[in-house]
C-alpha positions in Angstrom: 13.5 8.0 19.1 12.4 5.4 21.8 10.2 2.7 20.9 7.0 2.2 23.3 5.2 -0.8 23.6 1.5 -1.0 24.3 -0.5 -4.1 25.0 -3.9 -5.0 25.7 -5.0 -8.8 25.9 -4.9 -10.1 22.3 -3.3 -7.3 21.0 -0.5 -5.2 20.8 1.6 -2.3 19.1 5.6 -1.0 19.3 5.0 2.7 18.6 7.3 6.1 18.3 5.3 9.1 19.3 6.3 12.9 19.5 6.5 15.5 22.2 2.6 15.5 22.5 2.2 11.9 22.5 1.1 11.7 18.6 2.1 8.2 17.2 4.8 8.7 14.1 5.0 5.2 13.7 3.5 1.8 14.6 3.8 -1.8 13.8 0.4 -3.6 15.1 0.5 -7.5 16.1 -1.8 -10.0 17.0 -1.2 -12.5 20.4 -2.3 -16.0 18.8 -1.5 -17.9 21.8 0.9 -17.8 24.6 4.2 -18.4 22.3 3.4 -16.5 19.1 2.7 -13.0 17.7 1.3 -12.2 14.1 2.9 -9.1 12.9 -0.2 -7.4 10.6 0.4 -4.0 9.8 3.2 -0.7 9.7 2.6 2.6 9.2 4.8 5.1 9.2 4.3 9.1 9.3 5.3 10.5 5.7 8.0 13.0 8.3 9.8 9.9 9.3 9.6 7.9 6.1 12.8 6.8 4.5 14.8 7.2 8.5 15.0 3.4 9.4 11.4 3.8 11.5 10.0 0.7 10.6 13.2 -1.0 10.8 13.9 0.2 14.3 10.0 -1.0 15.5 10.8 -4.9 13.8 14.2 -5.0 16.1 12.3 -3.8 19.8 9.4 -6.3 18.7 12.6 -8.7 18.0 14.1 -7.8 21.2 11.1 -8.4 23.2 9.8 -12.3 21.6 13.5 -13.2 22.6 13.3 -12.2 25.6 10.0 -13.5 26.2 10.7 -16.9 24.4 7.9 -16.1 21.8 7.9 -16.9 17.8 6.5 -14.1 15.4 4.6 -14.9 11.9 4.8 -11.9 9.8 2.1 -11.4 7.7 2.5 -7.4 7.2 4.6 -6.7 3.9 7.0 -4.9 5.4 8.0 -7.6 7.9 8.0 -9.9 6.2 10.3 -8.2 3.5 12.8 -8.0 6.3 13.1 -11.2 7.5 13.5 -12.5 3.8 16.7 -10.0 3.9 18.0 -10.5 7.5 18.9 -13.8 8.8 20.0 -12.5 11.6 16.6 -12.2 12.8 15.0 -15.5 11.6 15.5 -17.4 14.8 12.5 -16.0 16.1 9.9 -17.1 12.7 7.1 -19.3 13.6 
């Protein structure tokens, strides 16, 4: 499974998709600024659930705000619930 990234201006999404291009899985942010990124929303496909999907989208969008030198606020449950658990990924909270 290969995480995709998709951006528009203020907007943007880390996405796995099938063979036809069908998202399976997305977790939707917000730009608020040039330095930060509001994590709103995953969904998962019920044929993925329980398989580490979401999981694997919070570590690209992780991957990518380090690189880039950005912060992330998550306000999606599911985000958030997994920075509570992993410190390892805290050095990127707002």
């Amino acid at each position: 499974m290969q995480v995709l990234f998709e951006e528009e201006v203020s907007k943007g999404r880390a996405y796995i998709a099938d063979e036809a291009n069908v998202t399976l899985g997305e977790m939707t942010y917000s730009k608020a600024g040039e330095h930060l990124i509001i994590i709103d929303h995953t969904e998962i496909d019920e044929v993925l659930r329980g398989q580490g999907v979401g999981r694997k989208l919070l570590d690209a969008i992780v991957r990518k705000v380090r690189d880039e030198g950005k912060r992330i606020l998550p306000l999606c449950p599911y985000a958030k619930s997994v920075f509570d658990k992993d410190e390892s990924i805290r050095d990127v909270l707002q």
